[in-house]
C-alpha positions as a printed NumPy array, in Angstrom:
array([[ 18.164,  15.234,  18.582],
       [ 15.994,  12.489,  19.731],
       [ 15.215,   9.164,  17.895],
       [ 12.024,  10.427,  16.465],
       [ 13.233,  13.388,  15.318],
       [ 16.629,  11.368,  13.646],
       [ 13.633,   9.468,  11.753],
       [ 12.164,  12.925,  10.444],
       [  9.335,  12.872,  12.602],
       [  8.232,  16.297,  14.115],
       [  5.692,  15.917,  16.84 ],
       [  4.733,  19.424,  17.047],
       [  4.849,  19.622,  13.81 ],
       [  1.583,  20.023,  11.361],
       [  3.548,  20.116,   7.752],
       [  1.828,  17.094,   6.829],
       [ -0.506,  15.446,   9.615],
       [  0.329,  13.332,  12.031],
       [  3.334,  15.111,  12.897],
       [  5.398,  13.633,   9.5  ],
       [  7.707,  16.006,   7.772],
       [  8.592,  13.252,   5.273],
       [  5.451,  11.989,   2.83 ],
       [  4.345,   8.236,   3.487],
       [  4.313,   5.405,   1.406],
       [  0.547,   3.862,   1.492],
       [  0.501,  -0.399,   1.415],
       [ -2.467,  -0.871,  -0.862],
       [ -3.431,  -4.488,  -1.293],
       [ -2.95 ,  -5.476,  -5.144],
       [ -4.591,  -8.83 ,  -6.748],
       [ -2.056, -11.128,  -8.917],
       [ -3.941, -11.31 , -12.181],
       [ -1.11 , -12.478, -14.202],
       [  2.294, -14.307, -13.425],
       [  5.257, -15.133, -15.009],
       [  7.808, -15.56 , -12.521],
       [  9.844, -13.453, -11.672],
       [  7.017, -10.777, -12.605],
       [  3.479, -10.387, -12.793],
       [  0.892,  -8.429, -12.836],
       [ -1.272,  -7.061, -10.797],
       [ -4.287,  -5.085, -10.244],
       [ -4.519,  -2.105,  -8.158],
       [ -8.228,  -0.341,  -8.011],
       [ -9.082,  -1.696, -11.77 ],
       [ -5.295,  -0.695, -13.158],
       [ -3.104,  -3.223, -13.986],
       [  0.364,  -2.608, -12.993],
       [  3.38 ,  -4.742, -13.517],
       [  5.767,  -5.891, -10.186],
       [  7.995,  -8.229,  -9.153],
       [  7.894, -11.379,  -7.538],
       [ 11.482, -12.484,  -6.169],
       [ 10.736, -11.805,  -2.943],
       [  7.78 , -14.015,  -2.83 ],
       [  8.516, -17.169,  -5.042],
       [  5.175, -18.839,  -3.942],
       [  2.967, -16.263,  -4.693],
       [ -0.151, -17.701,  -6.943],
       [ -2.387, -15.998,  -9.207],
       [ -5.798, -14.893,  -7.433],
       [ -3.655, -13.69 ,  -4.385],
       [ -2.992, -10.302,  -2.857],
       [  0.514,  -8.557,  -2.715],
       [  2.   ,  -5.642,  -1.042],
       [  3.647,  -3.761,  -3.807],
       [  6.329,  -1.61 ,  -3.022],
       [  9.108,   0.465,  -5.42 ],
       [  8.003,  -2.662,  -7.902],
       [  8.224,  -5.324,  -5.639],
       [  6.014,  -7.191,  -4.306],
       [  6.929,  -7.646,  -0.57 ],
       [  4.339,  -9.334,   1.394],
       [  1.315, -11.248,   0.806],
       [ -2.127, -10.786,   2.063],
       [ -4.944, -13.089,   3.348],
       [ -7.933, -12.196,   1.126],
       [-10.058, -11.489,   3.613],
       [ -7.498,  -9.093,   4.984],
       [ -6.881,  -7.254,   1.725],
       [-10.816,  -6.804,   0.723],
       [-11.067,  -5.619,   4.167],
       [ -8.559,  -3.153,   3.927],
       [ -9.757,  -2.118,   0.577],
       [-13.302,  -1.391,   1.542],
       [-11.702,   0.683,   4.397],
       [ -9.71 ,   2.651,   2.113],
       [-12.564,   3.202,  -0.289],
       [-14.168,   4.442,   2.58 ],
       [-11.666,   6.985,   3.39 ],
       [-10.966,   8.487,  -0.278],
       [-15.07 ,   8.72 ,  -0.538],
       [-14.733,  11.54 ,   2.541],
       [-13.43 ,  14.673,   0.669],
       [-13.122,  16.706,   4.146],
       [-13.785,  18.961,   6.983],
       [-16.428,  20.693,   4.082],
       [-18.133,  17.609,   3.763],
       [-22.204,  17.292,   5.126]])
């Protein structure tokens, strides 16, 4: 067994795209609306959500977070998260292959 395969990553595999037999966890950028150390909360596509802070003990309202397993775990540039935002938008709007 190789080290790709020891992570659960198939190559010739096409279970679940890109050659992943294991589903992925997708970073989507959240907006602190609300804080109250050590938890705030945040807004993820117009739903607010509540997450942690502790790993981020200068995080402000008005900025974005990385939320993970209800944690946030990194924080964004703005410019960065809006960007990644419109590109995700962009990518939910194409249904697939049936598409015009």
């Amino acid at each position: 067994m190789n080290k790709t395969q020891a992570k659960g990553i198939n190559p010739t595999s096409k279970k679940r795209g890109w050659g992943l037999e294991k589903p992925l966890c997708l970073a989507i950028p959240a907006k602190v609306v609300e804080l109250n150390y050590p938890e705030a909360t945040v807004a993820i596509g117009g739903v607010a959500r509540r997450a942690r802070m502790d790993l981020l003990p200068d995080v402000s309202v008005g900025d974005y977070v990385i939320v993970h397993a209800g944690f946030a775990i990194q924080r964004l540039d703005e410019k960065e998260a809006l960007k990644t935002l419109q590109l995700l938008s962009e990518i939910a709007g194409h249904q697939g292959p049936e598409d015009p």
